[in-house]
Biotite code that builds the C-alpha atoms (Angstrom):
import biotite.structure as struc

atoms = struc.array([
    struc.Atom([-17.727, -26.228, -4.256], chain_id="A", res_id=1, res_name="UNK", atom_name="CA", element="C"),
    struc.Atom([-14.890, -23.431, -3.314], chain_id="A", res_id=2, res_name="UNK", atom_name="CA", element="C"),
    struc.Atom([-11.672, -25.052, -1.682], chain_id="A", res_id=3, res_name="UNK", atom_name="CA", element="C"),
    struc.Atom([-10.614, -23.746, 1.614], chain_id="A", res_id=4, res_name="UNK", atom_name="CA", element="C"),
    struc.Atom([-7.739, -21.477, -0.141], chain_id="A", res_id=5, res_name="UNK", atom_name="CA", element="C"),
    struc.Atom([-10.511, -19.837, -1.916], chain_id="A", res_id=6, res_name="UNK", atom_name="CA", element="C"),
    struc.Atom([-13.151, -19.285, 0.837], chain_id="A", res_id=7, res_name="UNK", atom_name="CA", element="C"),
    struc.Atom([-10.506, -17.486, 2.309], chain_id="A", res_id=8, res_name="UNK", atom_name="CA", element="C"),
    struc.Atom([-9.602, -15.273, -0.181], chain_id="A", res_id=9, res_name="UNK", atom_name="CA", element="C"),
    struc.Atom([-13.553, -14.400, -1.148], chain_id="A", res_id=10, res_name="UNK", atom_name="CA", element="C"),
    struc.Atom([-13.866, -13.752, 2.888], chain_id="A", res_id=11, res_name="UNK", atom_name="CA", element="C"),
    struc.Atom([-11.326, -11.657, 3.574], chain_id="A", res_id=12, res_name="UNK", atom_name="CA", element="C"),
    struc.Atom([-11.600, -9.296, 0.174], chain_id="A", res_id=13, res_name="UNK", atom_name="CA", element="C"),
    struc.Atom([-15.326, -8.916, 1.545], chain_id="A", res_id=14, res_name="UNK", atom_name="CA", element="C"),
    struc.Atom([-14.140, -7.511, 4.208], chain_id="A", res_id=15, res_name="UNK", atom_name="CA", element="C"),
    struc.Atom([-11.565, -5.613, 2.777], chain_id="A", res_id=16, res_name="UNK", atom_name="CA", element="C"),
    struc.Atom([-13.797, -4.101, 0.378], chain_id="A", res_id=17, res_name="UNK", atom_name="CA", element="C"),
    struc.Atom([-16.320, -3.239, 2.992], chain_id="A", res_id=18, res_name="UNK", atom_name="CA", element="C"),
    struc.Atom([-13.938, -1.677, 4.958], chain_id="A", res_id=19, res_name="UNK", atom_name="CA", element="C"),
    struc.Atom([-12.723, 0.359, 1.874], chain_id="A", res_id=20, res_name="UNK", atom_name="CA", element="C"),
    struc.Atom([-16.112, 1.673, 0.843], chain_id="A", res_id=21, res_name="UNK", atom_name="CA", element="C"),
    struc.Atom([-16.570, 2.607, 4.474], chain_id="A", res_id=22, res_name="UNK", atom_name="CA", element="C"),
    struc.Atom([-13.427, 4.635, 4.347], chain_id="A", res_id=23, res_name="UNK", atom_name="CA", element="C"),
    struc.Atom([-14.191, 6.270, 1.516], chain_id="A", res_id=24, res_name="UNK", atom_name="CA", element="C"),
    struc.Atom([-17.603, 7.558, 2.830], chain_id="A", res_id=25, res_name="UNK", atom_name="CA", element="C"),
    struc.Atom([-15.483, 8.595, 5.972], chain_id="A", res_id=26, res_name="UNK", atom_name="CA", element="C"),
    struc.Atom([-13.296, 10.337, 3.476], chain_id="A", res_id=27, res_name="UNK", atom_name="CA", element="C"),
    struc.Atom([-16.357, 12.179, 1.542], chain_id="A", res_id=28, res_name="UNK", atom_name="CA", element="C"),
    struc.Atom([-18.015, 13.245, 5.095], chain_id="A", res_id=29, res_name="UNK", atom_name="CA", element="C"),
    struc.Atom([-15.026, 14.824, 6.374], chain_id="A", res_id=30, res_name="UNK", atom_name="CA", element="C"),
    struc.Atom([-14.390, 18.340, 6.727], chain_id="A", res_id=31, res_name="UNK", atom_name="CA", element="C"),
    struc.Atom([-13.849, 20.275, 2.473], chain_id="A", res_id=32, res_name="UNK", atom_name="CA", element="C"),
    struc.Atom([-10.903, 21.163, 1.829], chain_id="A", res_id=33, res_name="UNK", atom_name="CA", element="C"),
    struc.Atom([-9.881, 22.579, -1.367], chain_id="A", res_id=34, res_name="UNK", atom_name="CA", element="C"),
    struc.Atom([-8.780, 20.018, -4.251], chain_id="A", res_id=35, res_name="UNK", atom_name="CA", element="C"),
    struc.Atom([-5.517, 18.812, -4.470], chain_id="A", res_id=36, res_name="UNK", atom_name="CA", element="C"),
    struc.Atom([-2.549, 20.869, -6.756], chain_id="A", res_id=37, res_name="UNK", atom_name="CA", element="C"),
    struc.Atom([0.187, 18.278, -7.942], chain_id="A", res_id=38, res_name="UNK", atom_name="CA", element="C"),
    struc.Atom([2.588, 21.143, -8.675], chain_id="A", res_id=39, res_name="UNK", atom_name="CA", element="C"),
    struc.Atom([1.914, 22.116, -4.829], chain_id="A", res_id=40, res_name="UNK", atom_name="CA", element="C"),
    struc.Atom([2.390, 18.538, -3.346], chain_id="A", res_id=41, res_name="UNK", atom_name="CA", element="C"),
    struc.Atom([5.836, 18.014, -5.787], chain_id="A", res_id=42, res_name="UNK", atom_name="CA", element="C"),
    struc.Atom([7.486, 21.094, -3.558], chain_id="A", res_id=43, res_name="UNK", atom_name="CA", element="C"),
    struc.Atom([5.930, 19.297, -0.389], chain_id="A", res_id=44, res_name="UNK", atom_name="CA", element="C"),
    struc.Atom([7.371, 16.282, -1.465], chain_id="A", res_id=45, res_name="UNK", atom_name="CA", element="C"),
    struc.Atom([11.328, 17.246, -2.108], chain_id="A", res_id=46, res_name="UNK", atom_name="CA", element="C"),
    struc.Atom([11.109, 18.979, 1.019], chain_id="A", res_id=47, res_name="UNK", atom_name="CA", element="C"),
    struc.Atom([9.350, 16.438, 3.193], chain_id="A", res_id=48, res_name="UNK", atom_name="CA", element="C"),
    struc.Atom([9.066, 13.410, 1.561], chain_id="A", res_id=49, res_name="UNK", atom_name="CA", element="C"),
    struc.Atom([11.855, 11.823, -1.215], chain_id="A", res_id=50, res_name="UNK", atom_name="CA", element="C"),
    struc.Atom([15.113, 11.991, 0.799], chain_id="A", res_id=51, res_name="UNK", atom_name="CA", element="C"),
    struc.Atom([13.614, 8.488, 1.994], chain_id="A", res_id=52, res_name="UNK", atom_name="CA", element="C"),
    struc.Atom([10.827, 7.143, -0.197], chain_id="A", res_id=53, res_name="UNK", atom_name="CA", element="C"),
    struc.Atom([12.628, 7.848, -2.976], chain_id="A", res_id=54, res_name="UNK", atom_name="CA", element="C"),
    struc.Atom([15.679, 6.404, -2.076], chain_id="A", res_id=55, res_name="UNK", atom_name="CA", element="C"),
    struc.Atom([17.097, 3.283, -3.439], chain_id="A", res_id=56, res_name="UNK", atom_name="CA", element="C"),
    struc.Atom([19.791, 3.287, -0.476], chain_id="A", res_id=57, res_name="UNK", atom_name="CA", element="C"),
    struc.Atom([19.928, -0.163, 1.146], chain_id="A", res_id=58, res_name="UNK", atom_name="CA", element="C"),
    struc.Atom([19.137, 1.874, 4.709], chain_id="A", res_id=59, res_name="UNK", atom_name="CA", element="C"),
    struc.Atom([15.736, 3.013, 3.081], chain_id="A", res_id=60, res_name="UNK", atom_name="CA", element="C"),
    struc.Atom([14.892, -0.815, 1.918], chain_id="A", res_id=61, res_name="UNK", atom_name="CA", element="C"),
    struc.Atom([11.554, -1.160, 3.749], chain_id="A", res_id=62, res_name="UNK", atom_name="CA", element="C"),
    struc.Atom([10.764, 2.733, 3.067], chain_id="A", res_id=63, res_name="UNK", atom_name="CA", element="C"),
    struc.Atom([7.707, 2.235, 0.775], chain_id="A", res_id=64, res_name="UNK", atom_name="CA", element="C"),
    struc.Atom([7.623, 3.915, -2.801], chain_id="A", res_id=65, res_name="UNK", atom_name="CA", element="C"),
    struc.Atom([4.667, 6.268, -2.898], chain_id="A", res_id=66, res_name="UNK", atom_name="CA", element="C"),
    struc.Atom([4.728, 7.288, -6.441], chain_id="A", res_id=67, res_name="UNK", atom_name="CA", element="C"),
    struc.Atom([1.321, 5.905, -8.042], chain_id="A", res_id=68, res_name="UNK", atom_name="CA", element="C"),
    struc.Atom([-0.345, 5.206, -4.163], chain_id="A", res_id=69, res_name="UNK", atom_name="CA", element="C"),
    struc.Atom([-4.160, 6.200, -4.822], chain_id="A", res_id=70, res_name="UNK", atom_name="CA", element="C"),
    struc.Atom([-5.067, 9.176, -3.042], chain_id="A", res_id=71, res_name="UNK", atom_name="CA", element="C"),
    struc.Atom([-7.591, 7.284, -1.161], chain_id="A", res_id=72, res_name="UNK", atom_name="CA", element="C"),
    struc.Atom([-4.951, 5.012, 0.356], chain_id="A", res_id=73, res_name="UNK", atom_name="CA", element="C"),
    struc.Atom([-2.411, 7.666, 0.791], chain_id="A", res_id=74, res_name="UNK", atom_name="CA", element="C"),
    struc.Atom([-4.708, 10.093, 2.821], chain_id="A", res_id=75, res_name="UNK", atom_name="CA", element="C"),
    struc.Atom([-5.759, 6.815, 4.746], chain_id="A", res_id=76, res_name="UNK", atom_name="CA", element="C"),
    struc.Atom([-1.983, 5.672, 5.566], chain_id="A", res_id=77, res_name="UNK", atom_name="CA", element="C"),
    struc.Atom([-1.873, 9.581, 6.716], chain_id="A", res_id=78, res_name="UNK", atom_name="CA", element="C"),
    struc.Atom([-4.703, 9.614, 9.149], chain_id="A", res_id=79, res_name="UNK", atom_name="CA", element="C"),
    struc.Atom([-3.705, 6.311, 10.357], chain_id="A", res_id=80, res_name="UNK", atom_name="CA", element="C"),
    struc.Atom([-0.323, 7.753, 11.371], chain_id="A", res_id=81, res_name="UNK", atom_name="CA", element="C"),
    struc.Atom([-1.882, 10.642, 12.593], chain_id="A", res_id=82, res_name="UNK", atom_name="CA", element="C"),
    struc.Atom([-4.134, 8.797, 14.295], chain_id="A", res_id=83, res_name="UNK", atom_name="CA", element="C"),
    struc.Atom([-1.295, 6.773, 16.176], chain_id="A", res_id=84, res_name="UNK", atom_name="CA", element="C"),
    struc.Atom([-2.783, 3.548, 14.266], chain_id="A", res_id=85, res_name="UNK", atom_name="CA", element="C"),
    struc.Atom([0.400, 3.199, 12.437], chain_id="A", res_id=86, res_name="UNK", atom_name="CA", element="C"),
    struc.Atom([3.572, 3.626, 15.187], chain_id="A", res_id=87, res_name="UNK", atom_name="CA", element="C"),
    struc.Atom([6.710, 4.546, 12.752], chain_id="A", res_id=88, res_name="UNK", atom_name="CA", element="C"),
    struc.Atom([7.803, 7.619, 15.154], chain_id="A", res_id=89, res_name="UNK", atom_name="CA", element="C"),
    struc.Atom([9.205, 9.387, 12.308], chain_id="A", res_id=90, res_name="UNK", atom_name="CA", element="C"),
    struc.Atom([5.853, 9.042, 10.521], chain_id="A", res_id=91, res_name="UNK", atom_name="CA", element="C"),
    struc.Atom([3.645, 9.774, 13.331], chain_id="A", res_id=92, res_name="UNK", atom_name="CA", element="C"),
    struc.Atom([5.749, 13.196, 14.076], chain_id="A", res_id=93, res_name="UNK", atom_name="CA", element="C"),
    struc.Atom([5.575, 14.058, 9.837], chain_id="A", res_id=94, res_name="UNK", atom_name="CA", element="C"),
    struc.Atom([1.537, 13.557, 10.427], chain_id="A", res_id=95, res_name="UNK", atom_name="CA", element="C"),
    struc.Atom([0.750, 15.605, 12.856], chain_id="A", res_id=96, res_name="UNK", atom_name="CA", element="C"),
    struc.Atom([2.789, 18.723, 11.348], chain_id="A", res_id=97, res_name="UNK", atom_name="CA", element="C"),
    struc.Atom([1.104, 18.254, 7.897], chain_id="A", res_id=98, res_name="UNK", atom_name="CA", element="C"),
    struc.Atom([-2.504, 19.305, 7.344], chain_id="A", res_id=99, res_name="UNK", atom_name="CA", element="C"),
    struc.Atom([-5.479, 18.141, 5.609], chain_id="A", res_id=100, res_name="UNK", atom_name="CA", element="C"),
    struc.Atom([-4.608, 20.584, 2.664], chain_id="A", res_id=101, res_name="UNK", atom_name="CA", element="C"),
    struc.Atom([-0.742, 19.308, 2.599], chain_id="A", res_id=102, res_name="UNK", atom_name="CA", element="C"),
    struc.Atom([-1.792, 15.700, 2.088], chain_id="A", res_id=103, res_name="UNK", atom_name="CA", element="C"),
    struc.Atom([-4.102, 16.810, -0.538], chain_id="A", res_id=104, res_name="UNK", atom_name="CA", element="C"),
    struc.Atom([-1.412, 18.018, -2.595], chain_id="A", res_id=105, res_name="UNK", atom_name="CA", element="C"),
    struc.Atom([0.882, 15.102, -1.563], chain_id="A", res_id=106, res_name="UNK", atom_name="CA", element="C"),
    struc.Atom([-1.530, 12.686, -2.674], chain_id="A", res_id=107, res_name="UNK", atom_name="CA", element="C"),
    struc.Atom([-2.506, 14.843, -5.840], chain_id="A", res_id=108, res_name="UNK", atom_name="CA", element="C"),
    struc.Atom([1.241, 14.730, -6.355], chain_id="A", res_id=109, res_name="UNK", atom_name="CA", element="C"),
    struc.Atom([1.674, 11.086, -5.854], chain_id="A", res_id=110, res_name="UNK", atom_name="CA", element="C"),
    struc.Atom([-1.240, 9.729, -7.734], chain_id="A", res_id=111, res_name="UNK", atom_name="CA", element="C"),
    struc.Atom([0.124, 11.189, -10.829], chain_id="A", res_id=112, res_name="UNK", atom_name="CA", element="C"),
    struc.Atom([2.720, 9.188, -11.105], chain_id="A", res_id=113, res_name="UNK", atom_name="CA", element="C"),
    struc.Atom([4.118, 5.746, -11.718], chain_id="A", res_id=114, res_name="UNK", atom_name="CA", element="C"),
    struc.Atom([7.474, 4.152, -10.174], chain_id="A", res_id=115, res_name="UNK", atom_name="CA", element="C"),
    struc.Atom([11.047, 4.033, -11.598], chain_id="A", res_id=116, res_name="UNK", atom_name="CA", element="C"),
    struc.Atom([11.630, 1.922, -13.904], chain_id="A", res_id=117, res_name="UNK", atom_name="CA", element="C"),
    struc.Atom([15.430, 2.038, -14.024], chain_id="A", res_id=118, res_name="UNK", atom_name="CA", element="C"),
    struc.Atom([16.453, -0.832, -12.760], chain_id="A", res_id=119, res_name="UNK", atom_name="CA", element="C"),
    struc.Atom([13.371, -3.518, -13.378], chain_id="A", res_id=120, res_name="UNK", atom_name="CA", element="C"),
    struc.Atom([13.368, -6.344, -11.175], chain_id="A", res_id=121, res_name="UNK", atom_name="CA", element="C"),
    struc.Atom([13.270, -9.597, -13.221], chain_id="A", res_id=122, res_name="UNK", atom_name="CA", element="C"),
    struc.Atom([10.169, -10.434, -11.727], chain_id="A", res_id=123, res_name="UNK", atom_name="CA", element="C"),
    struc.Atom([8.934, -14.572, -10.438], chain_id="A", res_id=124, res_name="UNK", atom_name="CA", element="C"),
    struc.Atom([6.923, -16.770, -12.112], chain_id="A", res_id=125, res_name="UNK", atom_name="CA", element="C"),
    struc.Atom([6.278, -18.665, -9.069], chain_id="A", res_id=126, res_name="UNK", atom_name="CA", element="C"),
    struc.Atom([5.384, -15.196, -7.403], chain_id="A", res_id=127, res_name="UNK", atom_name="CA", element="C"),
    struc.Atom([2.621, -14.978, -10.105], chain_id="A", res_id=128, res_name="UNK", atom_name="CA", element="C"),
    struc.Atom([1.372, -18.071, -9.982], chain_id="A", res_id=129, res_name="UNK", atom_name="CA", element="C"),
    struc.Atom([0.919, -16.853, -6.054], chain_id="A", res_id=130, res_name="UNK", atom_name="CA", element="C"),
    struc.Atom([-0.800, -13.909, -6.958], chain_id="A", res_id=131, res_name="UNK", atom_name="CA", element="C"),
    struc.Atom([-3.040, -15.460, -9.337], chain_id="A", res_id=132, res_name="UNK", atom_name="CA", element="C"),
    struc.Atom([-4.020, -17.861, -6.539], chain_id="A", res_id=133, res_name="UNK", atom_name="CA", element="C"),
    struc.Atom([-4.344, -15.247, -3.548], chain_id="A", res_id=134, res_name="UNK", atom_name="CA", element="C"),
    struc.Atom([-6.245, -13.368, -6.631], chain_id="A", res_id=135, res_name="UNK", atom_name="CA", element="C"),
    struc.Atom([-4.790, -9.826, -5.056], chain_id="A", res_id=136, res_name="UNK", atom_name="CA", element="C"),
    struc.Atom([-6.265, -8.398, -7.897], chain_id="A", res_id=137, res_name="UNK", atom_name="CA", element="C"),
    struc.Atom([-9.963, -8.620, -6.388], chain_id="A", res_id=138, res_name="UNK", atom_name="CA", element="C"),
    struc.Atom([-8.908, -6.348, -3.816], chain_id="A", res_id=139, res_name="UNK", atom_name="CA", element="C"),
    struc.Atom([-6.217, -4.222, -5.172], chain_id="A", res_id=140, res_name="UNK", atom_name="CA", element="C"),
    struc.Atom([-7.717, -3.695, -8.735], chain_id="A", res_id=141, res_name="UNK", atom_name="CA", element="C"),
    struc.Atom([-7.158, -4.259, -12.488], chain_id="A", res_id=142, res_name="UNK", atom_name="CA", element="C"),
    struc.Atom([-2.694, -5.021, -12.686], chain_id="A", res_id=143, res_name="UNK", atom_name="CA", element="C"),
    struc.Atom([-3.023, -4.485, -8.653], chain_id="A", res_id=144, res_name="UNK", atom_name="CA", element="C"),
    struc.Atom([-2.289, -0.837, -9.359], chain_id="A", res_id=145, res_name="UNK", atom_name="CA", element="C"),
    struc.Atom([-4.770, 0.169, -6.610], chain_id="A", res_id=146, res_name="UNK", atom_name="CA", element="C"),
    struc.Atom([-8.139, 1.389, -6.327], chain_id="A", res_id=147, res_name="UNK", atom_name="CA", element="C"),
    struc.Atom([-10.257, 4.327, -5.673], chain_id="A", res_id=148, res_name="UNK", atom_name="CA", element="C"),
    struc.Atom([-11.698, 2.742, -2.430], chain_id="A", res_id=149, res_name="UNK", atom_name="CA", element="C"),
    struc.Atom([-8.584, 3.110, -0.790], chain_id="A", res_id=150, res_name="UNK", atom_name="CA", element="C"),
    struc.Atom([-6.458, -0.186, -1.890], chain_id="A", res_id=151, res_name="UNK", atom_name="CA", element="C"),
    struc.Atom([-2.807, -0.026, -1.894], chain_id="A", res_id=152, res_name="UNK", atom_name="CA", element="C"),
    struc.Atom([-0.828, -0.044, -5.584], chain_id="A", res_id=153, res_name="UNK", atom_name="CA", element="C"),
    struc.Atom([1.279, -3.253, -5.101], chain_id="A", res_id=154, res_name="UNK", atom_name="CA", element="C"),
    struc.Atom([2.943, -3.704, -8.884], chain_id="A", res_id=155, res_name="UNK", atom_name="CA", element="C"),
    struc.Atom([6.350, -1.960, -8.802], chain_id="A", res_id=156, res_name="UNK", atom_name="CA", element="C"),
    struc.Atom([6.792, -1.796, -4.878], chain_id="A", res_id=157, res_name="UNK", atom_name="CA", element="C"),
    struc.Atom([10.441, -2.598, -3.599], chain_id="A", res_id=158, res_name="UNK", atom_name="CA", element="C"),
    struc.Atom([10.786, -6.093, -2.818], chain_id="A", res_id=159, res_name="UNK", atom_name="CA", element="C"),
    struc.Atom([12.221, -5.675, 0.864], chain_id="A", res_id=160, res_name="UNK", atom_name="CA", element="C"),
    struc.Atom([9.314, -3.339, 1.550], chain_id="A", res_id=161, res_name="UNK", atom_name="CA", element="C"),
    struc.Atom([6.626, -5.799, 0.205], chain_id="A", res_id=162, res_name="UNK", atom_name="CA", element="C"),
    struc.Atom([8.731, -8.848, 2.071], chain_id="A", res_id=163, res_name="UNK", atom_name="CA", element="C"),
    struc.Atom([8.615, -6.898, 5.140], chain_id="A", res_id=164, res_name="UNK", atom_name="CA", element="C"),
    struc.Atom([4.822, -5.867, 5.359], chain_id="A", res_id=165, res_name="UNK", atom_name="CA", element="C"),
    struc.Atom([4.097, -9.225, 4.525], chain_id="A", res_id=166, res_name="UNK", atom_name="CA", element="C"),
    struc.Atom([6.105, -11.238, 7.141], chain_id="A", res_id=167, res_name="UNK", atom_name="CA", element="C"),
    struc.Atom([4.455, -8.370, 9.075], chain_id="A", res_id=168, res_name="UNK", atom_name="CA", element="C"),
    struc.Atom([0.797, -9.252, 8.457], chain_id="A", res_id=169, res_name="UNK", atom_name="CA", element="C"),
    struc.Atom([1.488, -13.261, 8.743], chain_id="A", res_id=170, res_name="UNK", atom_name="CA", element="C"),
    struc.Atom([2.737, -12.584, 12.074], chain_id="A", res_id=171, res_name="UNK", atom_name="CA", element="C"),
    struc.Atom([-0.140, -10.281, 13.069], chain_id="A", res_id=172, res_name="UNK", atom_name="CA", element="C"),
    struc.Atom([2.102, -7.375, 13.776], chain_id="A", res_id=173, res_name="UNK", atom_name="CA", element="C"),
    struc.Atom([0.550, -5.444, 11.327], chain_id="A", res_id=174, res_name="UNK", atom_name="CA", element="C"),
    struc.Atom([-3.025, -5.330, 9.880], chain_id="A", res_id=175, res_name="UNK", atom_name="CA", element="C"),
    struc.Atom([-3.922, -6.399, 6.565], chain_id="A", res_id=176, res_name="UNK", atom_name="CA", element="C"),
    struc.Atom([-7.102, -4.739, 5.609], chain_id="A", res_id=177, res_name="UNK", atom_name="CA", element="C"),
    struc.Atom([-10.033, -5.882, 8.149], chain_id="A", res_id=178, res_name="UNK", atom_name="CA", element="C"),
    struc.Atom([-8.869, -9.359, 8.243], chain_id="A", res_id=179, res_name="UNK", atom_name="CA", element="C"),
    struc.Atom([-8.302, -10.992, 11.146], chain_id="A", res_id=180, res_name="UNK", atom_name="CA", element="C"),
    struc.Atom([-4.521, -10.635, 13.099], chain_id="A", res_id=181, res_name="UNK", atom_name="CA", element="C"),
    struc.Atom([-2.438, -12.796, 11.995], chain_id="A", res_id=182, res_name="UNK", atom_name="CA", element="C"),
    struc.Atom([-4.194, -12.803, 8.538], chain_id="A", res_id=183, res_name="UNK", atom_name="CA", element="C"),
    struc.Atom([-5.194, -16.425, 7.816], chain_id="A", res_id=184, res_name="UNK", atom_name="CA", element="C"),
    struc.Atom([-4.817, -15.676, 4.186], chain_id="A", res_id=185, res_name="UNK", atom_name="CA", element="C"),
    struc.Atom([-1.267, -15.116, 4.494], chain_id="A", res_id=186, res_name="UNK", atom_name="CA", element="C"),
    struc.Atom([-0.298, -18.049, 7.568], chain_id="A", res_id=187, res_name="UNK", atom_name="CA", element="C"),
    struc.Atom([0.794, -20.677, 5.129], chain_id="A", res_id=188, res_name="UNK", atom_name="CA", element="C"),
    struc.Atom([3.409, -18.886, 3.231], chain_id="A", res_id=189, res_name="UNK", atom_name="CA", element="C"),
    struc.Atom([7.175, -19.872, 3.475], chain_id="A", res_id=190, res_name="UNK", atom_name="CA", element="C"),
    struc.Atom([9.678, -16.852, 4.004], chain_id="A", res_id=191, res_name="UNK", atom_name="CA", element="C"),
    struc.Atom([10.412, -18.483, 0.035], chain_id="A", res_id=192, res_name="UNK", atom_name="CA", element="C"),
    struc.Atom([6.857, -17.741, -1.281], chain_id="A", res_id=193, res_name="UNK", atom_name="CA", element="C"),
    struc.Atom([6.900, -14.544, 0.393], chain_id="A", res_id=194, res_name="UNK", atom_name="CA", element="C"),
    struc.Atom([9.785, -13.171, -1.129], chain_id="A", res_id=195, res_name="UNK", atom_name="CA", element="C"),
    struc.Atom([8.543, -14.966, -4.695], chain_id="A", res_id=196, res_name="UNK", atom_name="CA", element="C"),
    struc.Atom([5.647, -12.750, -4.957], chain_id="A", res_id=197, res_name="UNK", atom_name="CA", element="C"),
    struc.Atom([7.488, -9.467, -4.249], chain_id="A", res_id=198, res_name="UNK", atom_name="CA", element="C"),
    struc.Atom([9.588, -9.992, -6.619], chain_id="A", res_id=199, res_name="UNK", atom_name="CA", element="C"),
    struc.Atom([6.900, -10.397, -8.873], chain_id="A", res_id=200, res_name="UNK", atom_name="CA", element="C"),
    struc.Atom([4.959, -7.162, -7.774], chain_id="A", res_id=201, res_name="UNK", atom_name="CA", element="C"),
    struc.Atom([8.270, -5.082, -7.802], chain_id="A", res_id=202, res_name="UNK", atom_name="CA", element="C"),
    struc.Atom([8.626, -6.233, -11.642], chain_id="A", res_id=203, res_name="UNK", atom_name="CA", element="C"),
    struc.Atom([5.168, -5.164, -12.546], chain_id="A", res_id=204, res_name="UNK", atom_name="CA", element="C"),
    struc.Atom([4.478, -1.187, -13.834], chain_id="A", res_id=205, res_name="UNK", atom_name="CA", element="C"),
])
C-alpha cells in the first residue's frame, strides 16, 4: 500500500501531466507560425532578454536562468504573462510587445543551450534525498532537465530563484502545475528543506 507522501506525489504529477499534454495540444492547435531560428532568438535575446536572466548580480537573484527551458515551457511562461496569468509588470509589458514569431526564436534560442557552469554550486545530499522522495523526476523528466510537454528544466537553476518559487507555491501565491493552491505536496517543507533541494538542483547540469 502507497504511504500518504506518495499518494501525493502520484496525484499531483497526474495532474500535472494532464495539464501538460493539454497544453501541448493547445500549443499544436494554435495559429502556424514559421519554425523557430536560434541565430534569430540569440539577437532577441542580448537585446531583450540577458541584461537580467543572465545576470549573476545579487539584484537579479530570483531572475530565473532560461538557458536549457524547453520550448514548450518557455512559450507557456510567455502566454501566461501575456495572458496576465503571471503578474511580474516588467514581464507582462516584455509579452505583449513580443510576438508569436519572437518567442519562437527565443525559445529556439534557449532550448539549445545548457546553464553556466562557472561557478558550480556544491550541491546537498539532503536536497537529493528530497528529490528522490518528491520523485520530481516523474514530472520534470529524465535528470529533471524538462520535458517536451511543457515541464520546467529544474537541474542548474539559481538557488534563490528555486527557494523563492518554492516558498511561493507552499504558500499558494503561486501555482505549481494543476495542483491545488497551496500545493499539498510542498506544505510540509521547512524553509531548511527548501533551500536543501535548490541547492541540489542548482548543482545539477
Amino acid at each position: 500500500m502507497l504511504e500518504r507522501g506518495e499518494r501525493d506525489v502520484i496525484a499531483h504529477c497526474t495532474r500535472h501531466t494532464t495539464a501538460a499534454y493539454a497544453l501541448l495540444g493547445c500549443l499544436l492547435v494554435a495559429p502556424a507560425t514559421a519554425a523557430g531560428d536560434a541565430a534569430a532568438g540569440a539577437l532577441l535575446a542580448a537585446a531583450r532578454c540577458a541584461s537580467c536572466h543572465s545576470s549573476t548580480e545579487a539584484i537579479h537573484s530570483t531572475v530565473p536562468l532560461l538557458e536549457g527551458q524547453p520550448k514548450a515551457y518557455f512559450i507557456a511562461q510567455w502566454r501566461a504573462f501575456r495572458e496576465r496569468e503571471r503578474t511580474a509588470p516588467v514581464m507582462v509589458s516584455l509579452a505583449a510587445e513580443l510576438s508569436e514569431q519572437d518567442v519562437e526564436h527565443l525559445a529556439e534560442h534557449y532550448a539549445s543551450l545548457v546553464p553556466s557552469s562557472a561557478a558550480p554550486s556544491p550541491g546537498s545530499d539532503v536536497g537529493r534525498a528530497l528529490a528522490d522522495r518528491l520523485r520530481c523526476d516523474r514530472c520534470h523528466g529524465t535528470a529533471l532537465l524538462g520535458t517536451s510537454a511543457g515541464s520546467a528544466r529544474l537541474a542548474g537553476q539559481k538557488a534563490r530563484y528555486t527557494i523563492w518559487s518554492l516558498q511561493l507555491m507552499r504558500s499558494g501565491t503561486r501555482s505549481h502545475g494543476t495542483n491545488a493552491k497551496p500545493d499539498p505536496l510542498l506544505a510540509e517543507l521547512s524553509n531548511a528543506e527548501i533551500e536543501s533541494l535548490a541547492a541540489h538542483l542548482e548543482s545539477l547540469r
